[in-house]
C-alpha positions, 0 to 999 in steps of 0.5 A: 290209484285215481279214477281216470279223468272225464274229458269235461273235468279235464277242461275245467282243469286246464281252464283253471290253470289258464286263468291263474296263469293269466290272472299273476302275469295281470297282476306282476305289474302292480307288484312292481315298486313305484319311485315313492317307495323305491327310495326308501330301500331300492334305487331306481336309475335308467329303469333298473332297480339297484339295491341299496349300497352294502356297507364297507368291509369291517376294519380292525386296527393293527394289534402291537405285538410286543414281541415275534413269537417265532423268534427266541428271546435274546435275554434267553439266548444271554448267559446266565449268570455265572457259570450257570447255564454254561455246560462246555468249555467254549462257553456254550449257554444251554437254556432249559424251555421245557420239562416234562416231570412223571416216570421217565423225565424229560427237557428241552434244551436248547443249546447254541443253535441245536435243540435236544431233548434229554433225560435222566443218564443223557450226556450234554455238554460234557457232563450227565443229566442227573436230575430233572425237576419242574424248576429246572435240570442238575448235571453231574458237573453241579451246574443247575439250568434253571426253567426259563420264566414264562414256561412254567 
């Protein structure tokens, strides 16, 4: 612990501290920008220092989308050529988005407005999926769904 302070070196101490006090409030005036260095970055008007105006908000032009992402193709919702593709007797078109090859082997199939997932042994539209490849699906009824192009 520190010795107690004497009154003398009490004094000297707070007279220090007065006189640094005074001696920045003497000097904050000089530190104030005069109107010569003042243009260079600040703006003096009616005696209130501006800063100097911020640059407009960054501006990119639209990207043209070629197409709506969230919206089906309408090539892929066409029926495929033939009778490929169609698995009912409506005349229903499935259209195959995905697969996903391994142990047990699964697609997506869209079908009119519903989407299912199917396997190996799974009945859609009539007929059993009996194979699922990474090009496409086989049914029982002989019709191939072939994976549509940019799924791959």
């Amino acid at each position: 612990m520190l010795p107690a302070l004497l009154d003398g070196q009490r004094r000297t101490l707070l007279r220090l501290g007065v006189a640094a006090s005074v001696a920045s409030l003497i000097i904050l005036p000089l530190t104030d920008m005069s109107p010569v260095t003042a243009s260079a970055g600040m703006q003096i008007a009616d005696g209130v220092k501006r800063l100097p105006n911020a640059p407009l908000p960054l501006s990119f032009p639209p990207i043209p989308l070629d197409r709506d992402p969230f919206v089906a193709d309408a090539d892929a919702q066409m029926p495929l050529q033939g009778d490929r593709g169609r698995i009912d007797e409506a005349g229903t078109a499935a259209v195959l988005r995905a697969v996903v090859t391994g142990t047990e082997p699964r697609a997506l199939v869209e079908l009119g407005s519903t989407v299912r997932v199917v396997g190996i042994g799974d009945r859609l539209g009539g007929a059993t999926v009996t194979a699922i490849t990474r090009t496409g699906l086989l049914l029982s009824s002989g019709i191939e769904l072939p994976l549509v192009s940019g799924n791959v």
